[in-house]
DRENKE-908937 format. One record per residue: chain; y, z, x of N, C-alpha, C, O in turn; residue number from 1. Coordinates in steps of 0.2 Angstrom, whole numbers. Layout:
REM residues N
  c    n.Y    n.Z    n.X   ca.Y   ca.Z   ca.X    c.Y    c.Z    c.X    o.Y    o.Z    o.X    k
  A      Y      Z      X      Y      Z      X      Y      Z      X      Y      Z      X  NUM
...
This chain:
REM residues 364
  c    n.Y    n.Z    n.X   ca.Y   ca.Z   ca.X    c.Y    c.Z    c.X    o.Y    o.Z    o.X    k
  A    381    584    213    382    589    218    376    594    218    374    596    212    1
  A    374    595    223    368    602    222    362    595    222    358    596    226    2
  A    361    591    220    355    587    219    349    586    225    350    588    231    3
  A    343    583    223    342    583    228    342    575    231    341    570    228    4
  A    344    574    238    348    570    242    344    562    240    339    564    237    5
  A    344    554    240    339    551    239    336    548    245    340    546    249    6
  A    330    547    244    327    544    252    330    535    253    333    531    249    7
  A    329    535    259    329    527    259    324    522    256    326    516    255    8
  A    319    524    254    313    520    253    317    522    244    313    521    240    9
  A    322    525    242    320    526    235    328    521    233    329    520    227   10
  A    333    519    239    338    515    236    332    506    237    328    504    241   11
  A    337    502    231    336    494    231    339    492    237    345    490    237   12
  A    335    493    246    336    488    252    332    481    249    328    481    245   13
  A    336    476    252    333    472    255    326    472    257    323    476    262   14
  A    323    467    253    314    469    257    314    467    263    309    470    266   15
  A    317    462    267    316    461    275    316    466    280    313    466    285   16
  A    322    473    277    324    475    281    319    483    280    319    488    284   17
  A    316    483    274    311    487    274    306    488    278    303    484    280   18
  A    306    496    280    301    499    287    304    496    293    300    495    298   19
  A    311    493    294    314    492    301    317    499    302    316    504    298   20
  A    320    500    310    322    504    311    328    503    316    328    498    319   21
  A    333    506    318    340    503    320    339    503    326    334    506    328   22
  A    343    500    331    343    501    335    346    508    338    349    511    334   23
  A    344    511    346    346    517    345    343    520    352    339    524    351   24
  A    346    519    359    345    523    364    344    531    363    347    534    358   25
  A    340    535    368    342    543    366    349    545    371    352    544    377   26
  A    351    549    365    359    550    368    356    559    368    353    562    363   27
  A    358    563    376    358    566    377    362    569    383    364    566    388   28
  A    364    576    381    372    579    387    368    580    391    368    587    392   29
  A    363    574    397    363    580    404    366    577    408    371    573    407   30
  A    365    578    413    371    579    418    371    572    422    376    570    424   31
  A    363    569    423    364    560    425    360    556    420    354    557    420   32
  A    364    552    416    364    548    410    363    540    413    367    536    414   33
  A    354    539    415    357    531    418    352    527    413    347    523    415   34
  A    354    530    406    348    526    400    350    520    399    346    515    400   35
  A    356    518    398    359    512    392    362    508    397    365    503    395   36
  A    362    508    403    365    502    409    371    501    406    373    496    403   37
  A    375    508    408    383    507    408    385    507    414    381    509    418   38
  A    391    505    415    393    507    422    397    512    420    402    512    417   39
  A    392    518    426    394    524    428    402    527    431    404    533    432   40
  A    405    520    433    410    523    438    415    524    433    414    520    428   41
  A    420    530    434    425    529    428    432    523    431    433    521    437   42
  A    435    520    426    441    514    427    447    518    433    449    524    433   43
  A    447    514    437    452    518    442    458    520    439    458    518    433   44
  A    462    524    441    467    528    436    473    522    436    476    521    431   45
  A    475    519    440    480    515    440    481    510    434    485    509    430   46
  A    474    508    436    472    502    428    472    506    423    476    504    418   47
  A    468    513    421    468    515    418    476    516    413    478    516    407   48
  A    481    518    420    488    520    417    491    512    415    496    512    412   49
  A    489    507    417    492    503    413    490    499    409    492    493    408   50
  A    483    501    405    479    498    399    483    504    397    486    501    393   51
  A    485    510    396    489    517    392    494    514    390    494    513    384   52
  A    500    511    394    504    508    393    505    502    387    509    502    383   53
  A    499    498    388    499    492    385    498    494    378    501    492    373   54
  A    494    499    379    491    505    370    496    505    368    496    503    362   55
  A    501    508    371    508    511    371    511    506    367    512    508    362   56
  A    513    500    369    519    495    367    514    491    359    516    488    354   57
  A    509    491    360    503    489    354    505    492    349    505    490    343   58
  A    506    499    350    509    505    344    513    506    341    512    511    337   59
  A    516    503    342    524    500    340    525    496    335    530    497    331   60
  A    521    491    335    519    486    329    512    487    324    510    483    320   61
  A    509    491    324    504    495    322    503    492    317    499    489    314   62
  A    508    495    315    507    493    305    507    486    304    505    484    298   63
  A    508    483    307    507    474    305    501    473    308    499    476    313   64
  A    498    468    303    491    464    305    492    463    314    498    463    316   65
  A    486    461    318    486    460    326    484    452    324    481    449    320   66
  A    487    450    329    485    442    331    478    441    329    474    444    332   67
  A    477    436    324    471    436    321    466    430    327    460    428    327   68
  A    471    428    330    468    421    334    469    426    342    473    424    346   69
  A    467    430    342    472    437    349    471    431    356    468    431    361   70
  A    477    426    352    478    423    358    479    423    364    477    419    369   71
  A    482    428    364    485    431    375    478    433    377    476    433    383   72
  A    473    435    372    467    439    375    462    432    378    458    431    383   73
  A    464    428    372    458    421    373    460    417    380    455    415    383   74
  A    466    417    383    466    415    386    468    420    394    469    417    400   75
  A    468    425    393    464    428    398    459    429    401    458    431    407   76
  A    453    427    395    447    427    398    446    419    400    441    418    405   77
  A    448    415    399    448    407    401    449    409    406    444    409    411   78
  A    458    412    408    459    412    416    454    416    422    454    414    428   79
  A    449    421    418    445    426    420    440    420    423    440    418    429   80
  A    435    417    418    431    413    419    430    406    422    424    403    423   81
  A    438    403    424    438    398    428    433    391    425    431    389    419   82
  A    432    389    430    428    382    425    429    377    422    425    373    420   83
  A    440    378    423    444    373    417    442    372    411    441    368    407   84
  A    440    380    411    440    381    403    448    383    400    453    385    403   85
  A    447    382    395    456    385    391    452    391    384    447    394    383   86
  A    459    391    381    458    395    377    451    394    371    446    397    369   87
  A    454    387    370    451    386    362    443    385    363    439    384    358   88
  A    441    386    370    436    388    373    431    395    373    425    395    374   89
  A    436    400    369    434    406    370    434    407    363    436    403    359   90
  A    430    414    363    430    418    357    429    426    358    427    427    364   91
  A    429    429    355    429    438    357    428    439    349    430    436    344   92
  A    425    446    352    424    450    348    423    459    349    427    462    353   93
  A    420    463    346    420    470    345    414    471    350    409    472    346   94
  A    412    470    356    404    466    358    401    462    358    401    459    353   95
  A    399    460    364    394    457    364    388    453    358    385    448    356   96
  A    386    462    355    381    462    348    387    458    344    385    453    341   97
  A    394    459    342    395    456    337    400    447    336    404    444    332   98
  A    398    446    343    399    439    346    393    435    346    393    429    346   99
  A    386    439    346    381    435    344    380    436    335    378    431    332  100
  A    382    441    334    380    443    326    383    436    322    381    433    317  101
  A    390    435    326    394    428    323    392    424    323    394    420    318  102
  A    387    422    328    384    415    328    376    414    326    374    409    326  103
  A    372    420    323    369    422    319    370    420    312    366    418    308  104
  A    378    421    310    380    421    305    383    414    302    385    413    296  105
  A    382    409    308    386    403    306    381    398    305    381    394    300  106
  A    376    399    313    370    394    311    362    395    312    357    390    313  107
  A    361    402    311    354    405    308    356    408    299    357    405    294  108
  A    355    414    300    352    415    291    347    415    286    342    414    289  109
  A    345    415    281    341    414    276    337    409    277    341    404    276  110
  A    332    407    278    328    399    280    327    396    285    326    391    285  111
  A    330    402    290    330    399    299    328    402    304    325    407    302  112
  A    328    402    309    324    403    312    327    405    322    330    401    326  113
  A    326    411    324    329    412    330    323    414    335    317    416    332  114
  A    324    413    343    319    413    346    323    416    353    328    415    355  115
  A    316    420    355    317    422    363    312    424    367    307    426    364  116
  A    313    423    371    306    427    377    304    433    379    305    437    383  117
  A    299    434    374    298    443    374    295    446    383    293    442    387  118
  A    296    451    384    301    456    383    310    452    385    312    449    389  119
  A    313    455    377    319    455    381    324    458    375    322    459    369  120
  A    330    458    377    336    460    372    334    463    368    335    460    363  121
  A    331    469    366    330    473    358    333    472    353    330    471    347  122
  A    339    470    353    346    468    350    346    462    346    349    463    341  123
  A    344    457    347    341    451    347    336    450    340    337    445    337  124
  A    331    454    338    327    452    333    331    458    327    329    457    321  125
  A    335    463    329    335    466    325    344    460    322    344    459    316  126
  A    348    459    327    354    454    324    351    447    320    355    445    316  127
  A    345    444    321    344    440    317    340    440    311    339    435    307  128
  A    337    446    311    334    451    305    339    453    300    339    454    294  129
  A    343    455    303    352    458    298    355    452    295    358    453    290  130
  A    355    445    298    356    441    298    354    436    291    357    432    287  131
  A    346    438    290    342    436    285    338    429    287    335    425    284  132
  A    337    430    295    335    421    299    329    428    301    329    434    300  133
  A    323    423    302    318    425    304    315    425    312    314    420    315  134
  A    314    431    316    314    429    323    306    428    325    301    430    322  135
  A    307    425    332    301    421    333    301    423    341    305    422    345  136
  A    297    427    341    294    430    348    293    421    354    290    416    353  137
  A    297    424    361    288    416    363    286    422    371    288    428    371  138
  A    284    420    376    281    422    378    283    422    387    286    417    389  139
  A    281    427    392    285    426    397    276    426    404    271    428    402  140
  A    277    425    408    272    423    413    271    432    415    276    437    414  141
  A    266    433    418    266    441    420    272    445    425    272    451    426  142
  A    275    441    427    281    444    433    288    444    428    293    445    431  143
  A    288    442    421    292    442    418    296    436    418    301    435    414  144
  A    294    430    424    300    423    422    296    420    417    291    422    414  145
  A    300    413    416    301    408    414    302    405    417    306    406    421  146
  A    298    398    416    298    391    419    302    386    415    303    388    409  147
  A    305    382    416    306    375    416    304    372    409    308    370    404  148
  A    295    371    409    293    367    407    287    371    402    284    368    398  149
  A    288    377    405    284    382    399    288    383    395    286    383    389  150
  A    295    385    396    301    385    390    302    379    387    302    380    381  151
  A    304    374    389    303    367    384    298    366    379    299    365    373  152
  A    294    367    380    287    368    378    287    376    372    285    376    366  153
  A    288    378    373    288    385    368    295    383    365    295    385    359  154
  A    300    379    366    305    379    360    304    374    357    305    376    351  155
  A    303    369    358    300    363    356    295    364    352    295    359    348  156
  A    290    369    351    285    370    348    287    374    342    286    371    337  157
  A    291    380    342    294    384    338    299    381    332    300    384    326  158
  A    302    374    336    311    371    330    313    376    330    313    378    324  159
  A    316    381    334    321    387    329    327    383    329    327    377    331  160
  A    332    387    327    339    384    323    343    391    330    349    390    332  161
  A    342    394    332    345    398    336    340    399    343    334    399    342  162
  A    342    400    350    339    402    355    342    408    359    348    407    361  163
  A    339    412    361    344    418    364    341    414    374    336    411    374  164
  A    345    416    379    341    415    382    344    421    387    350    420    389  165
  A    342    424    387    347    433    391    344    432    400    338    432    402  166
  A    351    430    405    352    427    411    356    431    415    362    431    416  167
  A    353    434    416    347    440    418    345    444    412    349    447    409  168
  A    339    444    412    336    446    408    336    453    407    335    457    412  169
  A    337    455    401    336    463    398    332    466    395    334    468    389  170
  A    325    469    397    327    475    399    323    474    406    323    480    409  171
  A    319    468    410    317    466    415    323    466    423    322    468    429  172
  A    327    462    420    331    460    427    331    456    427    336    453    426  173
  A    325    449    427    323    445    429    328    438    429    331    437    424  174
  A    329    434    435    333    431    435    332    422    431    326    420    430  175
  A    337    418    430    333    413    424    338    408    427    344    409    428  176
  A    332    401    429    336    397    433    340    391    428    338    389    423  177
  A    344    389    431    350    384    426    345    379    424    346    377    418  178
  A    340    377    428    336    369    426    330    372    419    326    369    416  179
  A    331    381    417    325    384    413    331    382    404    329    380    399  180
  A    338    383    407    344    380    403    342    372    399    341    370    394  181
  A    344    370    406    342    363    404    338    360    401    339    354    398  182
  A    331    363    401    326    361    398    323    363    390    319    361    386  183
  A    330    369    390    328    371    386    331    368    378    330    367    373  184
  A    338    365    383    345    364    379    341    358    375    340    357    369  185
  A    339    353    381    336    346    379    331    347    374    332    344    369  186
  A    325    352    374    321    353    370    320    355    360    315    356    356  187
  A    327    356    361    332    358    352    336    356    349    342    356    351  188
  A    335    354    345    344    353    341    348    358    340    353    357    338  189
  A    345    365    340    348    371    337    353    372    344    355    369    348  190
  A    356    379    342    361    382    347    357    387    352    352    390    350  191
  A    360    387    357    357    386    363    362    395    366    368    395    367  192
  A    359    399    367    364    405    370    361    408    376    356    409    377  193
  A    368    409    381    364    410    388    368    417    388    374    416    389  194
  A    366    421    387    367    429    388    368    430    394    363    430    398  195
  A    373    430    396    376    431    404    379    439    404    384    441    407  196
  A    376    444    400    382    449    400    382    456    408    384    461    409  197
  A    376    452    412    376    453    418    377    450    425    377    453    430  198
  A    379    443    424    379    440    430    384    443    435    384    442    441  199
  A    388    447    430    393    449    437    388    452    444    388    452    450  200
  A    385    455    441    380    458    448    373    454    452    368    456    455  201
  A    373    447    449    370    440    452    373    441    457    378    445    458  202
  A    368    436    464    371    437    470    378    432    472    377    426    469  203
  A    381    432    473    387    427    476    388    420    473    392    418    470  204
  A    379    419    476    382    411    474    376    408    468    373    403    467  205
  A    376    413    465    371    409    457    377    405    453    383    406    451  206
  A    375    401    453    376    398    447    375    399    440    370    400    436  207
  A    385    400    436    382    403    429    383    396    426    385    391    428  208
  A    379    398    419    378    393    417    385    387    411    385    383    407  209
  A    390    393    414    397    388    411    398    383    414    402    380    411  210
  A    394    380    421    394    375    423    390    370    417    392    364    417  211
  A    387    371    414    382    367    409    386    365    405    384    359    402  212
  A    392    368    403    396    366    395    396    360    394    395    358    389  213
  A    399    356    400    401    350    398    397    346    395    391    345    397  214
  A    398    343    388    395    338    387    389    342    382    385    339    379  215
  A    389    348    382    384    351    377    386    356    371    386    362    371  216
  A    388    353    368    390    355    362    388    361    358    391    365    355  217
  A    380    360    357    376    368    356    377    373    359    375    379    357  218
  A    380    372    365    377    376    374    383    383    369    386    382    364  219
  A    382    390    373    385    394    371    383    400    377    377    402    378  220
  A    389    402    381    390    407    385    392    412    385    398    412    385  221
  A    388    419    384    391    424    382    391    428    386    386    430    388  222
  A    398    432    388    398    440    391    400    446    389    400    447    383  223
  A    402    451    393    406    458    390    407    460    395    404    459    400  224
  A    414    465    394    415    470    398    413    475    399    414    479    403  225
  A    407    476    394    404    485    395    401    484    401    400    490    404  226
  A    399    479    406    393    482    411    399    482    417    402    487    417  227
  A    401    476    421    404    476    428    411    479    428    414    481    433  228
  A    414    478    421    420    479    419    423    487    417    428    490    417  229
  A    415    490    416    415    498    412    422    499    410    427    502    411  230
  A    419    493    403    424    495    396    419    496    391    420    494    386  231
  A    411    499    393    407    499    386    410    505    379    408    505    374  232
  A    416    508    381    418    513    374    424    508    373    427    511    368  233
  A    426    503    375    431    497    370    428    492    366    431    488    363  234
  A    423    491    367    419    486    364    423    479    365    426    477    361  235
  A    422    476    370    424    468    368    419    465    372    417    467    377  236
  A    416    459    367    412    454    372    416    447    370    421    445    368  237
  A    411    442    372    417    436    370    412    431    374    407    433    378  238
  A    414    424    373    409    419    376    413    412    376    419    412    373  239
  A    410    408    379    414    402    380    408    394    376    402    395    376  240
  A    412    389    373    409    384    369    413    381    370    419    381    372  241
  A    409    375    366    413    369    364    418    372    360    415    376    356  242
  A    426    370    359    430    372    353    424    369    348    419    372    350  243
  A    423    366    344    420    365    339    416    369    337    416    370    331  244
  A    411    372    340    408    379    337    414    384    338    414    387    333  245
  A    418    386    342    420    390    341    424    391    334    425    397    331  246
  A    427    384    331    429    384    324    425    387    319    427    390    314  247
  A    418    384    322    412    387    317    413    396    316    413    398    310  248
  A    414    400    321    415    404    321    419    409    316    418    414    314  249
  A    424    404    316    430    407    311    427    407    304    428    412    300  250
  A    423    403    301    419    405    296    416    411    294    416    412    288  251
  A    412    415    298    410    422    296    414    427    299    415    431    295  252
  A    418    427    303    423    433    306    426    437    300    427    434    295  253
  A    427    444    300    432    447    296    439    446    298    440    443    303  254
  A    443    447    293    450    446    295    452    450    300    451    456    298  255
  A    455    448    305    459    452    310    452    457    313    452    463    313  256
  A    447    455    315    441    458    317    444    461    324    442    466    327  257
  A    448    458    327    448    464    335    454    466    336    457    464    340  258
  A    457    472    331    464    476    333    468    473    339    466    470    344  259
  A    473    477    337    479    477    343    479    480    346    482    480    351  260
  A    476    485    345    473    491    352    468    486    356    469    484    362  261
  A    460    485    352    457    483    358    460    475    360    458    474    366  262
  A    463    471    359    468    468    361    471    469    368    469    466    374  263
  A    476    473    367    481    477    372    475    478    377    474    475    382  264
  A    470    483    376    467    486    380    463    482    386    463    483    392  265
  A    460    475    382    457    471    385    460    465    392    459    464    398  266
  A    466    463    387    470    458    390    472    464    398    472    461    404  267
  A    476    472    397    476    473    402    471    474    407    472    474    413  268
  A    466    475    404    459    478    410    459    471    414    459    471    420  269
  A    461    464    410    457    459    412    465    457    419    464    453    424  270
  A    469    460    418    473    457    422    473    460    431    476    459    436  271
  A    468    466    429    468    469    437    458    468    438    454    472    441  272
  A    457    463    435    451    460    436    447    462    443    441    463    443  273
  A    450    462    446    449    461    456    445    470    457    442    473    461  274
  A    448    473    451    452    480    454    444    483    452    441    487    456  275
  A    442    480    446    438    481    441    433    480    441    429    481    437  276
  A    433    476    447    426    472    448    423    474    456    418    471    458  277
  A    428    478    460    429    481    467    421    485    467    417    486    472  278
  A    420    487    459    412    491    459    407    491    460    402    494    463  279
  A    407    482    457    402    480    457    397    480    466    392    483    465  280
  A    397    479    470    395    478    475    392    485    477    387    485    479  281
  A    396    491    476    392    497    476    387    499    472    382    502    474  282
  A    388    496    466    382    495    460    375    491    462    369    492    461  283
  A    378    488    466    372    484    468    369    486    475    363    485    477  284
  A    373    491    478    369    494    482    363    497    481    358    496    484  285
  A    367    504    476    364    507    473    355    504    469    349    506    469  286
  A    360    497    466    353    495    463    348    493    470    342    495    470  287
  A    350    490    474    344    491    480    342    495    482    336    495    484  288
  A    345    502    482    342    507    486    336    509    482    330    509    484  289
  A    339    510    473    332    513    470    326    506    471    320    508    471  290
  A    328    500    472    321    496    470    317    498    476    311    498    476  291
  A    321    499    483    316    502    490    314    508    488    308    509    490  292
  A    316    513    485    314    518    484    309    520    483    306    524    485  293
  A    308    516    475    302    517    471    297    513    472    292    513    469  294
  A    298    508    478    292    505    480    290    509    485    284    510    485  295
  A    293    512    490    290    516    496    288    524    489    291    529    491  296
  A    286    525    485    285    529    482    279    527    479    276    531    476  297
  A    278    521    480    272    517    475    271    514    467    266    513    464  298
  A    277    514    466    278    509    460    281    502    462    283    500    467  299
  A    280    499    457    281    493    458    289    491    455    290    493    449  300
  A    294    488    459    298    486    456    301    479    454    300    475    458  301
  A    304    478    448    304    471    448    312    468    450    318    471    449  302
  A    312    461    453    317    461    457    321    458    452    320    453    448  303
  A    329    462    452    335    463    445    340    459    448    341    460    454  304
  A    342    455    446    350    453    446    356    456    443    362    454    443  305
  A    353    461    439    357    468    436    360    471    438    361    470    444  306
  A    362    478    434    364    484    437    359    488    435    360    494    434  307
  A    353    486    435    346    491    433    340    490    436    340    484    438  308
  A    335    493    437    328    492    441    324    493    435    325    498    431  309
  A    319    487    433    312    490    428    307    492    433    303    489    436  310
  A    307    498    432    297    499    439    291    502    435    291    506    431  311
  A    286    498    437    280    497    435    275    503    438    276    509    441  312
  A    270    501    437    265    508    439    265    516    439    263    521    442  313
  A    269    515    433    268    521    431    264    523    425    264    521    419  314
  A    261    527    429    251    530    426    254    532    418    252    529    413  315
  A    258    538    417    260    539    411    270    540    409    272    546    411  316
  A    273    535    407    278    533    405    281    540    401    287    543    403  317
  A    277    542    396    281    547    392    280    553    397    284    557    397  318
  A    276    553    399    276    561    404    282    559    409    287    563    410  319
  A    281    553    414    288    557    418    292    555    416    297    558    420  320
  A    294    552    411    302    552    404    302    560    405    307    562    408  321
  A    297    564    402    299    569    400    300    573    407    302    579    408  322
  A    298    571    411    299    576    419    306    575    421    309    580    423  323
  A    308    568    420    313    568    424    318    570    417    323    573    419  324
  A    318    569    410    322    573    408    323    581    410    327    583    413  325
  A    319    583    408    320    593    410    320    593    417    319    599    419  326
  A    322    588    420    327    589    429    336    588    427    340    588    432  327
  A    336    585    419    344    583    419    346    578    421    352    577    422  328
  A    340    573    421    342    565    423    339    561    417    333    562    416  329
  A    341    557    413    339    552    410    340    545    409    345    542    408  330
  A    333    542    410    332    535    410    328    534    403    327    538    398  331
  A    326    528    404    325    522    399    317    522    398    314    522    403  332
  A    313    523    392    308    520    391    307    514    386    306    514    380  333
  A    307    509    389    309    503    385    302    500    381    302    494    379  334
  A    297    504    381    292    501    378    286    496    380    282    494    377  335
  A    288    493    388    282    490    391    278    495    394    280    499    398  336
  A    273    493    393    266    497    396    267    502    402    268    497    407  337
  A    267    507    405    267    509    412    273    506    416    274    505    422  338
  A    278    504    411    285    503    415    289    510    411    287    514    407  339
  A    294    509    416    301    512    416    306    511    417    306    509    423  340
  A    313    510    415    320    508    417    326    512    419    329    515    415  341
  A    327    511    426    334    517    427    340    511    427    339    505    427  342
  A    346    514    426    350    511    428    353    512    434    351    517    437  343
  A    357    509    437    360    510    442    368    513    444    372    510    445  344
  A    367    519    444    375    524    446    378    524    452    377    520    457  345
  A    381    529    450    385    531    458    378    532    461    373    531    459  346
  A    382    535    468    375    538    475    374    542    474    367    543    474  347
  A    379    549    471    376    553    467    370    553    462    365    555    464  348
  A    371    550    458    368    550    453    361    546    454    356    546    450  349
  A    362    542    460    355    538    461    351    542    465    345    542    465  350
  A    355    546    470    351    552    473    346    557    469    341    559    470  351
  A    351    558    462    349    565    459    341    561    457    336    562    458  352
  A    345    555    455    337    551    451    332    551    455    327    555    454  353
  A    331    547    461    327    547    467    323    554    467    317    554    465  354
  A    328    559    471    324    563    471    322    568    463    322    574    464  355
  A    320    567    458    318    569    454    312    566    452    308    568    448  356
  A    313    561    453    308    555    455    302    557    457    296    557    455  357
  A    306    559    464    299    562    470    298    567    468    294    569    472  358
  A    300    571    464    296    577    464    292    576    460    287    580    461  359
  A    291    571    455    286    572    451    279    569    454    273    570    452  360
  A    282    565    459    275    564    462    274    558    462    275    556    456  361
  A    272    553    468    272    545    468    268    543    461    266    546    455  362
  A    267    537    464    263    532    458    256    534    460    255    535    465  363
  A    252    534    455    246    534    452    242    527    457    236    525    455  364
């Protein structure tokens, strides 16, 4: 007591994890928050009062262990996702981050190897660096896609033991087509993960890639409720496989890793699904208005299948971060050159952004 505190450089870390740093948006109380691509809208109250409920009758049995296989949960998301998937199809978790963390944990590791398409996911190099698997940048065309046969080619090149492949891509937008899947799936032995945790705001009629599962047994589709669902303060994500990986799965899990609250909470969000996802279409409005916005502004925007706009051309990055923060609006600097990232809110909040925008003065 009284001593003096000890540095991190002075405790025995792991040498891998030496001079990293955690992951970590800036969290600040202003008044429009469109950094982390949450959905802004709050839960309607109805669903709201009977996910409260569900909490309610959850609490009751409290004291006993929660279904460790949260079966009622598993297969609500089957029902969610269609496809003539079933339960033994799914898997959930605490997020998204700790639905991939599991499959990091099962077939990367110490002497292996994960790979993905820079720019993308932040989350991604730091979960297979925690992990003890070593990550492997590959490379994206200058508008941000990927092809086909340039991705065959870069995974094939690489051997990783893991592939992330983020559909729609994070923190871009960009959209990733089934046949970049395919090519990519054929090109590996390893596991194959198609990061869908945005398709809900894809247009109509894309094709996600749970069409692909049959017959590929590496294949792995993951989602979450934090973005179309605005459950990101419940944390659940979860994804669809072959059962046989998802077996694999049970190997790293903690016991009882997703309480009987987020249990409860989930399964009820997922039963008023319709209600919950009535957002999304506004979301997407909003995401159109800013992408016209900031092009009639003189920035370049890149075209998103997200709830979020990355735009280009801007002269200096940390200066209008810092303009439009001391207006009480905060967005994203995600670390590409002369880009920026907003998310996409209400009308409000896409107004306030817009116009604070313009005050600072078009592109350069």
């Amino acid at each position: 007591m009284g001593g003096v505190s000890a540095r991190l450089e002075d405790l025995p870390l792991r040498a891998d994890l030496r001079g990293q740093t955690p992951y970590g948006a800036p969290q600040a109380a202003l008044p429009v928050a469109l950094n982390v691509n949450e959905n802004t809208h709050p839960v309607p109250q109805d669903v709201a009062d009977d996910i409260l409920d569900a909490i309610a009758r959850a609490l009751r049995d409290v004291n006993r262990y929660p279904d460790r296989e949260f079966t009622a949960l598993r297969e609500g998301f089957a029902d969610y996702l269609g496809h003539g998937l079933t339960r033994d199809q799914i898997w959930a978790a605490n997020g998204s981050n700790e639905v991939l963390q599991h499959i990091l944990q099962a077939f990367a590791g110490p002497g292996r190897t994960a790979f993905g398409f820079s720019p993308t996911y932040s989350m991604y190099p730091l979960l297979t660096r925690g992990t003890g698997a070593r990550w492997v940048p590959g490379t994206r065309a200058d508008d941000y896609t990927v092809s086909a046969s340039d991705a065959a080619a870069q995974v094939a090149d690489a051997a990783p033991d893991v592939v992330f492949l983020c559909a729609p891509n994070n923190p871009t937008g960009t959209p990733l087509g089934l046949d970049v899947v395919e090519a990519v799936y054929d090109a590996t032995d390893g596991i194959v993960i198609v990061d869908e945790a945005y398709f809900e705001f894809a247009p109509a009629d894309a094709r996600s890639a749970l069409t692909l599962l049959p017959g590929r047994e590496r294949l792995v589709v993951s989602r979450t409720m934090s973005k179309a669902f605005a459950f990101a303060g419940a944390r659940v994500g979860y994804l669809a496989a072959d059962p046989a990986l998802v077996d694999a799965l049970r190997l790293v899990r903690l016991p009882y890793h997703l309480s009987a609250l987020t249990q409860a909470a989930a399964s009820a969000a997922l039963r008023h699904a319709p209600v919950m996802l009535g957002m999304v279409d506004e979301i997407v409005a909003q995401r159109d208005r800013i992408s016209a916005t900031v092009e009639a502004l003189g920035y370049t925007a890149h075209d998103s299948w997200t709830n979020f706009v990355l735009f280009g051309d801007v002269d200096d990055p940390a200066t209008t971060w810092r303009a439009l923060y001391d207006q009480g609006v905060l967005i994203r600097d995600v670390g590409i050159p002369h880009h920026l990232r907003v998310t996409a809110g209400t009308a409000d909040e896409t107004t306030a952004f817009l116009d604070a925008l313009a005050s600072v003065g078009s592109a350069a």
